[in-house]
ZAVEX-440277 format. One record per residue: residue in three letters; x negated, y negated, z of N, C-alpha, C in turn. Coordinates in Angstrom, 1 decimal, padded with zeros to 4 digits. Each point is the difference from the previous one (the first is absolute). Example, Ala and Ser with C-alpha at 12.3 -4.5 7.8 and 13.67 -1.06 7.14 Angstrom:
<drengus>
DRENGU;ALA;-013.2;005.7;007.8;000.9;-001.2;000.0;-000.9;-001.2;000.0
DRENGU;SER;000.4;-001.1;-000.7;-000.9;-001.1;000.0;000.8;-001.1;000.8
</drengus>
This chain:
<drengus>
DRENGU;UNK;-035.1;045.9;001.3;000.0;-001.0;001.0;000.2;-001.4;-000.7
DRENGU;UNK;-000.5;-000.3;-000.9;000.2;-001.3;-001.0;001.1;000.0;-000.7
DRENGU;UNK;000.3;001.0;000.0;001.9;-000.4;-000.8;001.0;-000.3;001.3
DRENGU;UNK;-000.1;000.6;001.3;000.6;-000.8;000.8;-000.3;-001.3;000.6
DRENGU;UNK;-001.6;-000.3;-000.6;-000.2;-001.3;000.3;000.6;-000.7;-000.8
DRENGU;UNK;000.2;000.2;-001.3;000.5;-000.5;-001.1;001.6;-000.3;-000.3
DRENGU;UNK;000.6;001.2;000.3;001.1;-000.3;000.4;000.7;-001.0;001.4
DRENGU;UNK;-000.9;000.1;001.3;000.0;-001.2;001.0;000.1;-001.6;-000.7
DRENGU;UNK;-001.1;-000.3;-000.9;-000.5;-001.2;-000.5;001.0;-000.3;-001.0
DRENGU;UNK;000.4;001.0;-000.5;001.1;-000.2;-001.5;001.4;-000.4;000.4
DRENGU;UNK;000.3;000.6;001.7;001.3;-000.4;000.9;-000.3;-001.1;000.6
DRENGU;UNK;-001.3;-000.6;000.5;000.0;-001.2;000.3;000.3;-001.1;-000.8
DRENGU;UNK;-000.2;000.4;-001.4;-000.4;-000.7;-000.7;001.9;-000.7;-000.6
DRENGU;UNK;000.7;001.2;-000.4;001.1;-000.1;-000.1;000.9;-001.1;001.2
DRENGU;UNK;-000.3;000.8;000.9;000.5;-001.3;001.2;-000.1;-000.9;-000.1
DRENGU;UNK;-001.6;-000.6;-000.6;000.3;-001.3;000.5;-000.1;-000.7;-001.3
DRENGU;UNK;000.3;000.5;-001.0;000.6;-000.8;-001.4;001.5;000.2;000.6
DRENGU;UNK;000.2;001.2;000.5;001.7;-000.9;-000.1;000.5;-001.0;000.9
DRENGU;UNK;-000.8;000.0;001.2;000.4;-000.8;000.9;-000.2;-001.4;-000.4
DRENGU;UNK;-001.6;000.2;-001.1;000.1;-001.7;-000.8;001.2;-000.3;-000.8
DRENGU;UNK;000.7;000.9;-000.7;000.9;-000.1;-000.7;001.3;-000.4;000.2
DRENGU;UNK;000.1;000.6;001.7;001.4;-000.7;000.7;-000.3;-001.4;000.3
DRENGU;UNK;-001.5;000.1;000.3;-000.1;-001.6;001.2;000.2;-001.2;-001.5
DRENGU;UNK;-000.4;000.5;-000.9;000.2;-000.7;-001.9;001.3;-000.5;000.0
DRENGU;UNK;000.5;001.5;000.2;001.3;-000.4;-001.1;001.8;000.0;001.1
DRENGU;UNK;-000.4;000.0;001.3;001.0;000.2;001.0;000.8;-001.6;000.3
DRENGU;UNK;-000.4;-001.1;-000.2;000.3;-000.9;000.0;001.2;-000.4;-001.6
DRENGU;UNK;-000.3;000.7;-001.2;000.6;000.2;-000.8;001.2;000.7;-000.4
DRENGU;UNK;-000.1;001.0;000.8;000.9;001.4;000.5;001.0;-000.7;001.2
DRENGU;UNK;-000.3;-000.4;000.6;000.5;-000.7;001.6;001.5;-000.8;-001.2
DRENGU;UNK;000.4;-000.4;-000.9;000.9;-000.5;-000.5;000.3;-001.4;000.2
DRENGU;UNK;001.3;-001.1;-000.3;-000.5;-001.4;000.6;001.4;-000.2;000.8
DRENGU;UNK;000.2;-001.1;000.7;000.9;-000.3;000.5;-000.3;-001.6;000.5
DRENGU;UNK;000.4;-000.6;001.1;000.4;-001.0;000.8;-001.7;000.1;000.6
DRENGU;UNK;-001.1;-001.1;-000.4;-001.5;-000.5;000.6;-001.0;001.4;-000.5
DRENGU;UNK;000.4;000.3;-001.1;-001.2;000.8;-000.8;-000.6;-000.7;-001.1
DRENGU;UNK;-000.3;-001.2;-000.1;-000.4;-001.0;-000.9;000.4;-000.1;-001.2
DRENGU;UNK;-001.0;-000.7;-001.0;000.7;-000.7;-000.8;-001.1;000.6;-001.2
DRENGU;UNK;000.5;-000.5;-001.6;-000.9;000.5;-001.3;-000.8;-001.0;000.3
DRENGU;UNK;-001.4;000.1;-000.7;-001.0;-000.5;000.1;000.1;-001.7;-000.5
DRENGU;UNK;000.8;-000.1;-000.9;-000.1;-001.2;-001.0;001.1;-001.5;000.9
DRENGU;UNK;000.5;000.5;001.3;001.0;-000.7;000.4;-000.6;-000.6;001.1
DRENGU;UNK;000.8;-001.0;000.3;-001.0;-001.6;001.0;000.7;000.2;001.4
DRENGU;UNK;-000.3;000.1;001.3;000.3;000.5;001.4;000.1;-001.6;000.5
DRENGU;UNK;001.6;-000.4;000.3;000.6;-000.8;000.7;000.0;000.3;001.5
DRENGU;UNK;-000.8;-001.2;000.9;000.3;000.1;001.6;000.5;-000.8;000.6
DRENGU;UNK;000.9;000.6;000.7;001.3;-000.6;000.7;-000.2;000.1;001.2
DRENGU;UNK;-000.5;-000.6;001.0;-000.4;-000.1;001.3;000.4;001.2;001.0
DRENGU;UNK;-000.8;000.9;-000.5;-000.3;001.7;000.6;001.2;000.9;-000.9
DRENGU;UNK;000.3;-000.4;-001.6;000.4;001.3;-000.8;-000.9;-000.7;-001.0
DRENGU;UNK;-000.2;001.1;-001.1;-000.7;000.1;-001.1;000.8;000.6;-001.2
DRENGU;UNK;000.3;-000.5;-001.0;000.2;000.7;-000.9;-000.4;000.1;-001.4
DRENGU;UNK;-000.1;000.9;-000.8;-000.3;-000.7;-001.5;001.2;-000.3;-001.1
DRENGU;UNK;-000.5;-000.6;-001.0;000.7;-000.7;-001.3;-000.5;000.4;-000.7
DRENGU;UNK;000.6;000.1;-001.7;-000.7;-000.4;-001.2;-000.7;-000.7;-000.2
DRENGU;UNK;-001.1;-000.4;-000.8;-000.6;-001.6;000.2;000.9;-000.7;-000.7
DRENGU;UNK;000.9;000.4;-001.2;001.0;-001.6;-000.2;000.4;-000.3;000.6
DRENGU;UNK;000.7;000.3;001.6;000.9;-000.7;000.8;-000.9;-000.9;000.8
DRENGU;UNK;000.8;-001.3;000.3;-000.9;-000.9;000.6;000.5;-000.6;001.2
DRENGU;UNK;-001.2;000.1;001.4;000.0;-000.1;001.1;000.4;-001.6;-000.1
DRENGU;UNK;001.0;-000.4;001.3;000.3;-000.8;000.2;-000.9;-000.4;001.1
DRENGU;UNK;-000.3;-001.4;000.2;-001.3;-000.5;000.8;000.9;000.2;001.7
DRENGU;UNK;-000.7;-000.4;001.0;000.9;-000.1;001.1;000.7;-001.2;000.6
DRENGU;UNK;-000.8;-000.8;-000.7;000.6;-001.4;000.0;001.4;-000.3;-000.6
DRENGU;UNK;000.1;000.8;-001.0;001.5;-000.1;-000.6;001.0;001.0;000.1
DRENGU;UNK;-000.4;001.2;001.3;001.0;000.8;000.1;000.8;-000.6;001.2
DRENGU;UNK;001.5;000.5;-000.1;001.1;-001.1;001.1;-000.5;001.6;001.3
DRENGU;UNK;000.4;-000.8;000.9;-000.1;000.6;001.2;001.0;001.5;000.2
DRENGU;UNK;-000.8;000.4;000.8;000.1;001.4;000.1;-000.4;000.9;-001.1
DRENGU;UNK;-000.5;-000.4;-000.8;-000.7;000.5;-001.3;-001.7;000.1;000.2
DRENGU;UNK;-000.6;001.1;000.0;-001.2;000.4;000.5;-001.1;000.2;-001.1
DRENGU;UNK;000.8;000.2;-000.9;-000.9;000.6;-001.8;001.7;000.0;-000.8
DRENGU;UNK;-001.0;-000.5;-000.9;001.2;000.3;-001.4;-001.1;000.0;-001.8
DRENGU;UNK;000.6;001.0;-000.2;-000.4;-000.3;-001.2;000.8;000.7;-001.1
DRENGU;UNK;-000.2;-001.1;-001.4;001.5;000.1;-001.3;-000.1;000.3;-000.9
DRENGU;UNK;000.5;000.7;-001.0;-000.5;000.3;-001.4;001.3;-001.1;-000.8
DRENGU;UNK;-000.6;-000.6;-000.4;001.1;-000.6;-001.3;-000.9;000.0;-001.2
DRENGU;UNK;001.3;000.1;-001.2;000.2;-000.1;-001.3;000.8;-000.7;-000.7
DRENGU;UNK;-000.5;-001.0;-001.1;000.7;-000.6;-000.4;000.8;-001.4;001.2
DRENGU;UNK;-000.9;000.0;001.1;000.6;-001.2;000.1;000.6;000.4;001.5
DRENGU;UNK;000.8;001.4;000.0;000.7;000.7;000.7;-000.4;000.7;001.4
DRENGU;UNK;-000.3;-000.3;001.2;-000.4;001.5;001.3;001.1;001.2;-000.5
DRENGU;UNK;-000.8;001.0;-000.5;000.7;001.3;000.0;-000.4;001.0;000.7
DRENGU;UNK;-001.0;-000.1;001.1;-000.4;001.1;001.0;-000.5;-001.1;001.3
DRENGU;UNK;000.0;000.6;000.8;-000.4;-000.8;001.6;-001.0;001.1;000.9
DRENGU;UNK;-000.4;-000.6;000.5;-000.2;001.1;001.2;-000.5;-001.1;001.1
DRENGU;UNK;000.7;000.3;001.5;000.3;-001.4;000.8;-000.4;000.8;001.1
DRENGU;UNK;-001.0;-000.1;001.2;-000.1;000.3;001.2;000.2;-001.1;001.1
DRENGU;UNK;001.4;000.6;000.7;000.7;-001.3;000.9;-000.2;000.6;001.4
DRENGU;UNK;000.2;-000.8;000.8;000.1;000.3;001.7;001.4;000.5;000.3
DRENGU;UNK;-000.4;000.6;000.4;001.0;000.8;001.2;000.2;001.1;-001.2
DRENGU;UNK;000.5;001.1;000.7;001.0;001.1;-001.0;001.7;-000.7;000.0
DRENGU;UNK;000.0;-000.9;-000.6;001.2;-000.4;-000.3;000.9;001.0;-000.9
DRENGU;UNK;001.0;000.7;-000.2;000.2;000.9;-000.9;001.8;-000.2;-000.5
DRENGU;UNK;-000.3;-001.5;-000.4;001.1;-001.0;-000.6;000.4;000.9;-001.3
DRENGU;UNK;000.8;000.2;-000.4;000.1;000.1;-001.5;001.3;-000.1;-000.3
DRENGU;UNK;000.2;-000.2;-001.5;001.4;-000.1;-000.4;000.9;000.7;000.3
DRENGU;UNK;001.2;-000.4;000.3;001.5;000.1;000.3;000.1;001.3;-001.1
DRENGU;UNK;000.3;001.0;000.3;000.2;000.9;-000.6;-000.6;001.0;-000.7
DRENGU;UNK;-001.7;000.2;-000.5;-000.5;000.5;-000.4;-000.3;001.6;000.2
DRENGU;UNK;-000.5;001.0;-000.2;000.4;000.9;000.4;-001.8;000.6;-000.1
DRENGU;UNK;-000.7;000.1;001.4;-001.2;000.4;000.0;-000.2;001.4;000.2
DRENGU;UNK;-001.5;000.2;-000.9;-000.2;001.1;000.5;-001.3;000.3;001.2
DRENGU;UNK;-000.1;000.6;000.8;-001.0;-000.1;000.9;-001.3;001.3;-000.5
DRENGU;UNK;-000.9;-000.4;000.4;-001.3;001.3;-000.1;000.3;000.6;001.3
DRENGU;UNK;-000.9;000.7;000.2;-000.4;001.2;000.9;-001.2;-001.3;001.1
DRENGU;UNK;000.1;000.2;001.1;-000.7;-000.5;001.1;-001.0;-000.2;000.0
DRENGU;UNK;-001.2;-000.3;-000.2;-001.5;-000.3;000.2;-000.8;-001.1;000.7
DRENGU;UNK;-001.0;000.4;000.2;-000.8;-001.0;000.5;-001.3;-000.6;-000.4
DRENGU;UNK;-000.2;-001.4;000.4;-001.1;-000.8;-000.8;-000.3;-001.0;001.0
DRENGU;UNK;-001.4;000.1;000.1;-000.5;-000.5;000.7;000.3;000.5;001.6
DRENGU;UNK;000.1;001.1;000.0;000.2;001.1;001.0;001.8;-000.5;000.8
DRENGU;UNK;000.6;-000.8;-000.6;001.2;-000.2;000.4;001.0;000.4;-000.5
DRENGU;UNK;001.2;-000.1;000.5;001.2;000.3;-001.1;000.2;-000.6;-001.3
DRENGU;UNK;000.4;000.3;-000.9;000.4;-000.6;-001.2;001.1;000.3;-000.5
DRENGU;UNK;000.8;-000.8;-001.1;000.8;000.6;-000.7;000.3;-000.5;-001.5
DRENGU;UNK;000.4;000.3;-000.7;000.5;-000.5;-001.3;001.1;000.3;-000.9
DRENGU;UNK;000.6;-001.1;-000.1;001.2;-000.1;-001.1;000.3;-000.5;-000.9
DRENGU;UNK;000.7;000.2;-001.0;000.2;-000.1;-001.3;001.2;-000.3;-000.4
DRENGU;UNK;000.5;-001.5;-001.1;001.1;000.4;-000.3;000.0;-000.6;-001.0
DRENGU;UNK;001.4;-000.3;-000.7;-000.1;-000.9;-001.7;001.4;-001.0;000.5
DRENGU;UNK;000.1;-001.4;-000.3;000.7;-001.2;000.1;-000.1;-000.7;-001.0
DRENGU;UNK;001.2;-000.8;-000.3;-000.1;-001.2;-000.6;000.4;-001.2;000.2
DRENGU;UNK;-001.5;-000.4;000.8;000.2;-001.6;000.2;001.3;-000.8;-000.4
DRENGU;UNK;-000.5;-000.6;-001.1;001.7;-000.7;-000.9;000.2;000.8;-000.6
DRENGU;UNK;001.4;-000.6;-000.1;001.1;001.2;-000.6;000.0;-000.1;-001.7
DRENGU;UNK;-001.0;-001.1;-000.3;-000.3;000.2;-001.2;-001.4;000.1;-000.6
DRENGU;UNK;-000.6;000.6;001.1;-001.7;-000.1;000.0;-000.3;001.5;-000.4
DRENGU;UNK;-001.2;000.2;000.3;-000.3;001.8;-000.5;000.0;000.8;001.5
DRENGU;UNK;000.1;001.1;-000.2;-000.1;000.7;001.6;-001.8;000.0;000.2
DRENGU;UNK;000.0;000.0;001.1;-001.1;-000.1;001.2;-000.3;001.5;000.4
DRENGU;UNK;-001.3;000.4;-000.1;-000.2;001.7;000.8;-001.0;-001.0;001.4
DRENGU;UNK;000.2;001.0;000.6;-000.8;-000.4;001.2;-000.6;001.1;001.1
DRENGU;UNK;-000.6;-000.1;000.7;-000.6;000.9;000.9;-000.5;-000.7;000.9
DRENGU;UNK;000.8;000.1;001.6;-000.8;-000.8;001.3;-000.9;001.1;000.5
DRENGU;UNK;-000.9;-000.1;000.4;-000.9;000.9;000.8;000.3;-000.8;001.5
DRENGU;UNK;000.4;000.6;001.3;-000.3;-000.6;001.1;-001.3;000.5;000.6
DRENGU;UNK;-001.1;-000.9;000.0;-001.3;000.6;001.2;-000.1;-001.1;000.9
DRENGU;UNK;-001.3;000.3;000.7;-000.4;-000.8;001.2;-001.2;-000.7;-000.4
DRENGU;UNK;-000.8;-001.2;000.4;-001.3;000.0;-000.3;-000.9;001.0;001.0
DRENGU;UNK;-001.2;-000.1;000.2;-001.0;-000.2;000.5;000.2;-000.5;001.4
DRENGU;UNK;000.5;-000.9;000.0;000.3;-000.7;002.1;001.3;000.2;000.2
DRENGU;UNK;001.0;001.0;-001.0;001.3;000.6;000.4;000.9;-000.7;000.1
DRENGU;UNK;-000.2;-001.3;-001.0;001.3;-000.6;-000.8;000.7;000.3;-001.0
DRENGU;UNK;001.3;000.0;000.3;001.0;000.9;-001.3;-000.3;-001.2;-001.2
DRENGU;UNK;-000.2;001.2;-000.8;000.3;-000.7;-002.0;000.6;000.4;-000.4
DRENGU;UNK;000.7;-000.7;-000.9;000.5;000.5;-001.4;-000.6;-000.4;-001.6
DRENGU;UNK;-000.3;001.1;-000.6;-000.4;-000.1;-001.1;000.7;000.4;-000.9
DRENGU;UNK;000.4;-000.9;-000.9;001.3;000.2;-000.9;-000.7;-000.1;-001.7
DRENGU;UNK;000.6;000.9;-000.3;-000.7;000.3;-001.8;001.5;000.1;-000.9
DRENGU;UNK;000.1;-001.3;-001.1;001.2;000.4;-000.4;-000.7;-000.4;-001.5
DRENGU;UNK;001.0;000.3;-001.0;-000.5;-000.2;-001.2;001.6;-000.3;-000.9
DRENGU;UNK;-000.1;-000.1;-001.3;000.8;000.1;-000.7;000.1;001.5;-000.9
DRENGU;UNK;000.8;000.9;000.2;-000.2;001.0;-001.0;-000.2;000.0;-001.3
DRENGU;UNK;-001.4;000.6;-000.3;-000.3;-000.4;-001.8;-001.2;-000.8;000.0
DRENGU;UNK;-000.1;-001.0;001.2;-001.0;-000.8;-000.1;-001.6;000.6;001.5
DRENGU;UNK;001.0;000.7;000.5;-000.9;000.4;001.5;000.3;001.6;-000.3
DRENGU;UNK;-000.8;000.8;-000.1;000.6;001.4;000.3;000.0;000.2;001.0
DRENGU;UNK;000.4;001.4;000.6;000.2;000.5;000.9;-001.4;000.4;000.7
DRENGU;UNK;-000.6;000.7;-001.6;-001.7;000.2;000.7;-000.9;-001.2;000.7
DRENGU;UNK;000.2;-001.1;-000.3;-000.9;-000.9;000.2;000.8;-000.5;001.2
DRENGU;UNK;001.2;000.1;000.7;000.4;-000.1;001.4;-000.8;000.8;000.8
DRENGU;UNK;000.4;001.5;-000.7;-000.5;000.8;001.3;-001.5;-000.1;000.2
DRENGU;UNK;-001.1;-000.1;-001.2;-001.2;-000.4;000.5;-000.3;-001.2;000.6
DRENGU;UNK;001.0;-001.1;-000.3;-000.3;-001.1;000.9;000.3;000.7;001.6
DRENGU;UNK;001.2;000.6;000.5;000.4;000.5;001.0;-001.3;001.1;000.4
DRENGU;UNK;-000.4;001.2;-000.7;-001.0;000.4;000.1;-001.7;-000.6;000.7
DRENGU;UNK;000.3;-001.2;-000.5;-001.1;-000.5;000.4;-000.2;-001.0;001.5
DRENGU;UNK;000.9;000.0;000.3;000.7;-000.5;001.4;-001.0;000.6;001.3
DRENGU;UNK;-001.4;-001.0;000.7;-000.6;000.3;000.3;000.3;-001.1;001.8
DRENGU;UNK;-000.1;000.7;000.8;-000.3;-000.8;001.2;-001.3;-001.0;000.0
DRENGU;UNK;-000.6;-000.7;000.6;-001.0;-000.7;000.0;000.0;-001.0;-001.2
DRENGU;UNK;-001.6;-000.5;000.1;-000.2;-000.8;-001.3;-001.2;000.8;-000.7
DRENGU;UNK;000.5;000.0;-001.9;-001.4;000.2;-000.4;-001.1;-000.6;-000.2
DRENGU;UNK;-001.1;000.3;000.0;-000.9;-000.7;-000.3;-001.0;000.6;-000.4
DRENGU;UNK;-000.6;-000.5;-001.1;-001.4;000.7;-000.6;000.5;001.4;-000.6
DRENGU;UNK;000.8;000.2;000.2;000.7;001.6;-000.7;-000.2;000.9;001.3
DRENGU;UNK;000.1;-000.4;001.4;000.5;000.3;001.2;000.9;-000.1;000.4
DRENGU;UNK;001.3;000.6;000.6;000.4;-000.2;001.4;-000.2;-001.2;001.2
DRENGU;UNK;000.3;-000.3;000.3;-000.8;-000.6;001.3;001.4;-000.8;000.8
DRENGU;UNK;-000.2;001.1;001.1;001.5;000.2;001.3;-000.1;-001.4;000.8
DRENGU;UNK;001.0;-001.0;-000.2;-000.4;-001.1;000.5;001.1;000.1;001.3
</drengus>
């Protein structure tokens, strides 16, 4: 009678280490994409109902000095130089250069609305360096179109540090290391 108690207790026991084990480690497993946050060490820009994170070298532009229709921006330069941006504007304007040849993702959603994202490479002047870029279209919070544009210089921006910026692309505003759906 006590070894099938034993075995009952030894099966409970199993269950619910693994179930701690998923509720652990499921969030890690889940993979990343478009509003699955950001590395610990990076500073969360809010753009009047989007959120996103940065490196801490890049530096937030105050609001006072952003030109209109510009909601959040913030720059990495070097040497004197902006060689990465990342710019949250009004409307999903989805202007781009004469000719470029984008690639689009797969459909998703953030902040329970449609979204989309695309990617391309340009060169500003024709004797400047090419430009990578990535527009994310979302919505805020009160269901105004954005665009969030992340471009860099190749060599000086990787590719990884777009997609975590893109990655981290959060509806609402943070605060305190919350969320909070304005």
């Amino acid at each position: 009678m006590s070894v099938n108690s034993s075995i009952g207790t030894t099966k409970r026991w199993r269950a619910l280490v693994g179930a701690g084990v998923v509720l652990l480690l499921g969030p890690a497993a889940a993979g990343c994409g478009v509003g699955h946050g950001a590395p610990d060490s990076w500073t969360y820009l809010n753009a009047h109902g989007i959120a996103l994170a940065h490196p801490k070298g890049w530096r937030e532009m105050s609001g006072a000095r952003l030109p209109h229709g510009m909601l959040g921006e913030a720059v990495l330069v070097q040497h004197g130089d902006t060689v990465g941006r990342v710019e949250v504007l009004t409307g999903a304007d989805k202007r781009r250069p004469k000719g470029v040849k984008v690639k689009n993702s797969a459909e998703f959603k953030l902040g329970g609305k449609p979204a989309a994202q695309v990617s391309y490479v340009y060169r500003p002047k024709p004797d400047g360096p090419r430009l990578r870029v990535m527009d994310v279209t979302a919505h805020t919070a009160h269901g105004t179109p954005v665009l969030i544009r992340i471009s860099g210089i190749p060599g000086e921006v990787t590719q990884d540090t777009m997609n975590r910026i893109a990655d981290s692309i959060q509806v609402g505003t943070i605060g305190k290391g919350n969320i909070l759906k304005t």
